[in-house]
C-alpha positions as CSV (number, residue, x, y, z in Angstrom):
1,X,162.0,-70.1,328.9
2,X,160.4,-69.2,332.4
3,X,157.5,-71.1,333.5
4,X,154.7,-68.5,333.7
5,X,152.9,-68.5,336.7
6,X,149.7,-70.3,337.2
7,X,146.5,-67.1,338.3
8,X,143.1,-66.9,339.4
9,X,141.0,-64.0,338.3
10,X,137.6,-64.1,340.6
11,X,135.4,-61.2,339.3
12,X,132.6,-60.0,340.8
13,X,131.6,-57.4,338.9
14,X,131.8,-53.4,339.4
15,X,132.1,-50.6,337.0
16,X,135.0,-52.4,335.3
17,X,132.5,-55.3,333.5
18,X,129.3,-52.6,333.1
19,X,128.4,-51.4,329.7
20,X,130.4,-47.9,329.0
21,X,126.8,-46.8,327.8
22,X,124.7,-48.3,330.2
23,X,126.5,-48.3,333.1
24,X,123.7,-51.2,333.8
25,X,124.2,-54.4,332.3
26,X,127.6,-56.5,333.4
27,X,130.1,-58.2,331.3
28,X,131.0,-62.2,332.2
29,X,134.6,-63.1,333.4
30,X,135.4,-64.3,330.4
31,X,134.4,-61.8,327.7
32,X,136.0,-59.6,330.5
33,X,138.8,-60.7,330.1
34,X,139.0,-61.6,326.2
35,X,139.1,-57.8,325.7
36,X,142.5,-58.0,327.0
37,X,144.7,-60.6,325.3
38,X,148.0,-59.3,326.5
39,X,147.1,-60.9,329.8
40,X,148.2,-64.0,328.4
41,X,151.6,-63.0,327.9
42,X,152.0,-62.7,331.6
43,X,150.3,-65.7,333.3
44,X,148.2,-68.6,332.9
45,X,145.0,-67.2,334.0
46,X,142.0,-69.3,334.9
47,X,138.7,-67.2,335.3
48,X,136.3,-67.2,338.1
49,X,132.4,-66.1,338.3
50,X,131.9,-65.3,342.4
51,X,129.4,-62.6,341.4
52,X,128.2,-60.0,339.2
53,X,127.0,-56.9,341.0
54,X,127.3,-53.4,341.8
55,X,129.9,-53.4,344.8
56,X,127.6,-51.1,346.7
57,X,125.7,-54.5,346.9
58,X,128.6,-56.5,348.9
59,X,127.4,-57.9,352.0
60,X,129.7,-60.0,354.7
61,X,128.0,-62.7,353.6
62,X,130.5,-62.3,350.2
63,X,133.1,-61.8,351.6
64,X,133.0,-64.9,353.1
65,X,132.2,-66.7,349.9
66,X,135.4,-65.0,348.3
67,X,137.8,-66.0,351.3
68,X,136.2,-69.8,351.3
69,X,137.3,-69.1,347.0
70,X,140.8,-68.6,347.9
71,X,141.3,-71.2,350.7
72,X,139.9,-73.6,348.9
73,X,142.0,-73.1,345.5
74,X,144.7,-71.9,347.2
75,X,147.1,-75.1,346.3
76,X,146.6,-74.6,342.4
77,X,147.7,-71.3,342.3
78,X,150.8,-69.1,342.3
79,X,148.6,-65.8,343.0
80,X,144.6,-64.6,342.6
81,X,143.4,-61.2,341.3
82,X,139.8,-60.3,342.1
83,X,138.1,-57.9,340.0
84,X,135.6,-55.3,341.9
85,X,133.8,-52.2,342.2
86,X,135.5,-49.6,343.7
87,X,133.4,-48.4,346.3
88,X,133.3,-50.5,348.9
89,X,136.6,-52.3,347.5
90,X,138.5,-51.0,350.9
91,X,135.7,-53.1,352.9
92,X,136.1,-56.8,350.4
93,X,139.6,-56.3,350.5
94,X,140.3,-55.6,354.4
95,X,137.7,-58.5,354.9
96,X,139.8,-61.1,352.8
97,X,143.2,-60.0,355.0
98,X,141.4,-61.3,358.4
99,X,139.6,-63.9,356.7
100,X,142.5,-65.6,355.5
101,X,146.1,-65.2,357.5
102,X,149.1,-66.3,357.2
103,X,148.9,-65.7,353.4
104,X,152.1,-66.8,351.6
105,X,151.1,-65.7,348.3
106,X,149.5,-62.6,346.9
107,X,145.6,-61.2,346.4
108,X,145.3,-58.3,344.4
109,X,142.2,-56.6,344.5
110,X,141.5,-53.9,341.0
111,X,139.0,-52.7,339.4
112,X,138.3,-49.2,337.0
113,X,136.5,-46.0,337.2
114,X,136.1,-46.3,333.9
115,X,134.5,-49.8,332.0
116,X,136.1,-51.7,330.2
117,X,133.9,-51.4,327.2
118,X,134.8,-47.7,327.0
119,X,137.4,-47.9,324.4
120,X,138.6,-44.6,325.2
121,X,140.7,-43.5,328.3
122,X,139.9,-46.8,330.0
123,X,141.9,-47.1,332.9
124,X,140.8,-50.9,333.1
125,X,143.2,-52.0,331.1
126,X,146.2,-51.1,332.4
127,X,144.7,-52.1,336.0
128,X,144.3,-55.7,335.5
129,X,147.5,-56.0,333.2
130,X,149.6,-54.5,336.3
131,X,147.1,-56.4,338.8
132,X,148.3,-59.9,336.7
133,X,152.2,-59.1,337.1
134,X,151.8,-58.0,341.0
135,X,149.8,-61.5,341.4
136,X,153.0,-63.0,339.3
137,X,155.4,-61.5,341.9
138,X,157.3,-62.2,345.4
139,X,154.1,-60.9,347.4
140,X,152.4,-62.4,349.9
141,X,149.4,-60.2,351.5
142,X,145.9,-58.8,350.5
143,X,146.5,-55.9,348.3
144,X,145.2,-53.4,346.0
145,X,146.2,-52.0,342.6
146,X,144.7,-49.6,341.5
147,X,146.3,-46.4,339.3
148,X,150.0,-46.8,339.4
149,X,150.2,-47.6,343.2
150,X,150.4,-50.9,345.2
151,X,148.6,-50.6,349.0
152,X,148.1,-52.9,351.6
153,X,144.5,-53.2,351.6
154,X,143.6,-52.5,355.0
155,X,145.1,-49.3,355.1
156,X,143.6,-47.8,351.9
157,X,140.9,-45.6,351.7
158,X,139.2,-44.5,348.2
159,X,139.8,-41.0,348.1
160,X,137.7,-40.2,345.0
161,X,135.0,-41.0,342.8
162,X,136.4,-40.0,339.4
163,X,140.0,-39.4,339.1
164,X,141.8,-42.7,337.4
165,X,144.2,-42.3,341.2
166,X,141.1,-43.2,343.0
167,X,142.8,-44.9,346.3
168,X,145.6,-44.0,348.8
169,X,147.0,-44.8,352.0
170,X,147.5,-42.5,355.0
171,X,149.3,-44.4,357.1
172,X,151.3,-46.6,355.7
173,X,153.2,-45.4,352.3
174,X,152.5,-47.5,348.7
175,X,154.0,-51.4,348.6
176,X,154.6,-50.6,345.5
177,X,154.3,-48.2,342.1
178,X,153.9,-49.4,338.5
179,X,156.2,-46.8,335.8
180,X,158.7,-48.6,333.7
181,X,159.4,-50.8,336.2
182,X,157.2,-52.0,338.8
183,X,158.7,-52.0,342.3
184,X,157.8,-53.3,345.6
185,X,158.6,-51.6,349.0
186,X,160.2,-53.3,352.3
187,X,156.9,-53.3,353.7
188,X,155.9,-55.6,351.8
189,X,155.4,-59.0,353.1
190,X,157.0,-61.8,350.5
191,X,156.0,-64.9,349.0
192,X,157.0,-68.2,351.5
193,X,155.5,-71.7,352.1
194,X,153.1,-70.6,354.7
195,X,149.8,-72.3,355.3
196,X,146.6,-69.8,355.0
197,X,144.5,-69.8,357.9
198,X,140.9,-69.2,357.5
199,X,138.7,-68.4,360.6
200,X,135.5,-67.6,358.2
201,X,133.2,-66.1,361.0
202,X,131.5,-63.2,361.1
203,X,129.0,-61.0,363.3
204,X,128.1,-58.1,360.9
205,X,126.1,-56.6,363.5
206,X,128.6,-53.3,363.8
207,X,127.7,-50.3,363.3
208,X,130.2,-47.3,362.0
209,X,129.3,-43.9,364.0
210,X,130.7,-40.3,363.1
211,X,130.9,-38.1,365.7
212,X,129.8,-34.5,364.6
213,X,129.6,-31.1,367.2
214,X,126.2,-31.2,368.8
215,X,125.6,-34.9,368.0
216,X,122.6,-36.1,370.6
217,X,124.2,-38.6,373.1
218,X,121.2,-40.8,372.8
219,X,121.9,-42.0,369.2
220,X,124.3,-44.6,370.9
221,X,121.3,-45.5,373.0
222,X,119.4,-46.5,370.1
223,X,121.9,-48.0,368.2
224,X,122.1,-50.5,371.5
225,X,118.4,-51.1,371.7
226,X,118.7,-51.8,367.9
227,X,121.1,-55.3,368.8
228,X,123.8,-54.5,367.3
229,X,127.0,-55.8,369.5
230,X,129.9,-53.6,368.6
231,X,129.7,-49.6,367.5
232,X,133.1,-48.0,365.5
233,X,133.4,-44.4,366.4
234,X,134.9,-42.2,364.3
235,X,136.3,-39.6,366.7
236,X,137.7,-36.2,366.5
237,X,141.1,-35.8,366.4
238,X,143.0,-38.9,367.8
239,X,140.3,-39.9,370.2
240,X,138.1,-36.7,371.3
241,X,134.6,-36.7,371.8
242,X,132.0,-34.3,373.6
243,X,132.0,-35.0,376.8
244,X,130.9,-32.1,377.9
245,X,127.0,-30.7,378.2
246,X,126.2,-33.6,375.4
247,X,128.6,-35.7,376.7
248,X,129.0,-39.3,374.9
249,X,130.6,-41.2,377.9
250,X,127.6,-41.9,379.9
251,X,126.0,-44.0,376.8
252,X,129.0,-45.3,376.3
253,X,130.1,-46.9,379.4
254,X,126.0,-48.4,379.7
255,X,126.7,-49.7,376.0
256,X,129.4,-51.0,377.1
257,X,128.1,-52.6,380.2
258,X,125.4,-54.2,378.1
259,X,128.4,-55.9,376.2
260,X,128.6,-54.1,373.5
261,X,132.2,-53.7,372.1
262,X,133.6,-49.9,370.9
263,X,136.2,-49.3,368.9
264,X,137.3,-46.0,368.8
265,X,138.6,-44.9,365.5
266,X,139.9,-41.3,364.0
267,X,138.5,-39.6,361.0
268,X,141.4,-38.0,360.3
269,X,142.9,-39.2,356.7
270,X,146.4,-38.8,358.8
271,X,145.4,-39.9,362.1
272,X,145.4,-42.4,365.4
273,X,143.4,-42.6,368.5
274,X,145.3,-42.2,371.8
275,X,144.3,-41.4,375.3
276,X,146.5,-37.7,375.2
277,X,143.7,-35.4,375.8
278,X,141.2,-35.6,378.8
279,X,138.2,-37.2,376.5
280,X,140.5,-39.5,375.0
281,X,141.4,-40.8,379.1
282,X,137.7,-40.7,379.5
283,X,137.1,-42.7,376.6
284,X,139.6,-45.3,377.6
285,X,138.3,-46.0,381.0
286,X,134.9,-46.8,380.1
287,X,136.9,-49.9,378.4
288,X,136.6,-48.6,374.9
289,X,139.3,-50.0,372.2
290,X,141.6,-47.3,370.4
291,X,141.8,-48.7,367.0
292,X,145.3,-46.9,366.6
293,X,145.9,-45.9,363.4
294,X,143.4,-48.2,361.9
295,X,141.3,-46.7,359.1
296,X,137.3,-46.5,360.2
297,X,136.2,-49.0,357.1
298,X,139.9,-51.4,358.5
299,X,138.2,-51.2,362.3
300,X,134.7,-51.9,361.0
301,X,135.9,-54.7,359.4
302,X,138.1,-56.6,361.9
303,X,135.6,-55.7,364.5
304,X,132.9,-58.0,362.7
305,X,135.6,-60.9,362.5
306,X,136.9,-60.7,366.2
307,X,133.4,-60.6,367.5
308,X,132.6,-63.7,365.5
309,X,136.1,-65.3,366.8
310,X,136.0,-63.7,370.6
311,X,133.7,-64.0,373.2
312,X,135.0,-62.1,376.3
313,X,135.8,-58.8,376.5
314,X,139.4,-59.2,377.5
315,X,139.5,-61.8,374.2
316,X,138.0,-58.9,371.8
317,X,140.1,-56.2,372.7
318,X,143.4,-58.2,373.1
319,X,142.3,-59.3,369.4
320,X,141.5,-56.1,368.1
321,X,144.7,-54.7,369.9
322,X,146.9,-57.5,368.0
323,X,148.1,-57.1,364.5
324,X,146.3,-59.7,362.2
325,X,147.2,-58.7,358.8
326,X,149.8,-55.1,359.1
327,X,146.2,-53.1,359.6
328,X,147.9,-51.0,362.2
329,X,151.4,-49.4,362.8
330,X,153.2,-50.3,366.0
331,X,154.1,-48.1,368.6
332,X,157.6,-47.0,367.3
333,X,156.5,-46.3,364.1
334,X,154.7,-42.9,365.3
């Protein structure tokens, strides 16, 4: 008989543990987890309390304590599944894959639109059961299950708030599906004896800006005077802004010049930022970052960990411009 593999579930709460009535009060990992038995016929699983919130509650300051989780019982597993909320899963998720490189075993990240305690048409269930046999397999990155789809979690977005599908990724296709058998893609990076890496720091002070027609150039001004010391920009297109009457560059280049990093991002689902069109050139020599084909919530993310890492300029955008954790396709893969 095969030796089953050895898992840590870390929950921190989310829809999955609230009361189906409620939707207040949060189940404990391991009455969580005692509603589904059948786990036990997949892996040893040890249970974890990290915390037991609403996602929308998550601040950097947990992700950290999750990644320091991981690092620290890294040896005594063969693979960790974290239970979450779902909406700001993309952002815990992305954080963990910079947090902690050179992975050589897998995170899987689940959760449920639906709680657990809601006996019927639950898809929480079936989310951890598939999360537990992902987390058993030859996988070695920060993922998410959720549905019957596998992503790399720094390129998934959640693309809605009730259907039991409720992530997807644009730019990179699934790692890997769950039907009668559950497979795993090419992309996927697999299992090896690699030591994890954690660089834990952290400057949350980013701030995520959508661009919108007739948006007033001296919002970037105020996010400056405000301290924060990197701005995401979620551009048109792949990299235009106005820069026209109510032009963005010239608050750009003084943010800029006050050392504030940009990152230019697109917010289209199918997207990258490039320097094709004349804003996009503009943009770029002002010494703003294109973020490729880096998701906004992927940039905002790696942004906070290479300006706690980096110092100089050329340091944050050579970091930013280097693939940590697969967050961005390569040049001839457009």
């Amino acid at each position: 008989m095969n030796k089953k593999n050895k898992i840590l579930c870390i929950c921190t709460g989310g829809t999955i543990a609230m009361d189906s009535e409620t939707l207040s009060s949060l189940t404990l990992a391991d009455e969580l987890l005692g509603k589904v038995p059948e786990a036990k016929q997949i892996a040893d699983i040890d249970l974890y309390q990290l915390s037991n919130f609403d996602s929308v509650e998550m601040k950097p300051e947990n992700w950290v304590a999750l990644a320091e989780k991981i690092y620290d019982e890294y040896d005594n597993y063969d693979g960790f599944v974290v239970v979450h909320g779902t909406d700001t899963m993309v952002y815990t998720a992305s954080a963990v894959s910079f947090l902690i490189t050179n992975l050589g075993k897998p995170v899987i990240f689940t959760g449920s639109q639906i709680p657990l305690s809601n006996t019927f048409g639950s898809d929480a269930k079936n989310n951890l059961l598939y999360s537990f046999r992902y987390a058993s397999m030859d996988i070695a990155e920060v993922c998410i299950f959720f549905g019957n789809v596998l992503l790399r979690a720094n390129r998934a977005k959640k693309i809605s708030g009730t259907d039991i599908n409720a992530f997807s990724s644009f730019s990179l296709d699934p790692l890997g599906h769950a039907g009668v058998r559950l497979t795993l893609s090419r992309e996927c990076k697999r299992r090896g004896r690699y030591r994890p890496i954690l660089r834990k720091k952290l400057l949350p002070d980013v701030f995520l800006l959508k661009i919108y027609p007739g948006i007033n150039p001296e919002v970037i001004d105020k996010i400056t005077e405000m301290g924060y010391k990197g701005i995401v920009i979620e551009s048109f297109g792949i990299g235009n802004i106005p820069v026209g009457e109510k032009s963005l560059i010239p608050p750009i280049k003084r943010a800029i010049e006050r050392g504030v990093s940009i990152v230019v991002a697109s917010q289209c689902e199918y997207g990258y930022t490039d320097d094709l069109y004349p804003s996009g050139r503009l943009l770029k020599k002002t010494g703003a970052i294109m973020a490729n084909d880096m998701t906004p919530e992927s940039a905002l993310v790696k942004l906070m960990w290479v300006l706690g890492n980096c110092e100089t300029p050329r340091e944050i955008s050579d970091m930013m411009l280097t693939p940590i954790a697969g967050e961005f396709s390569s040049d001839d893969e457009f």
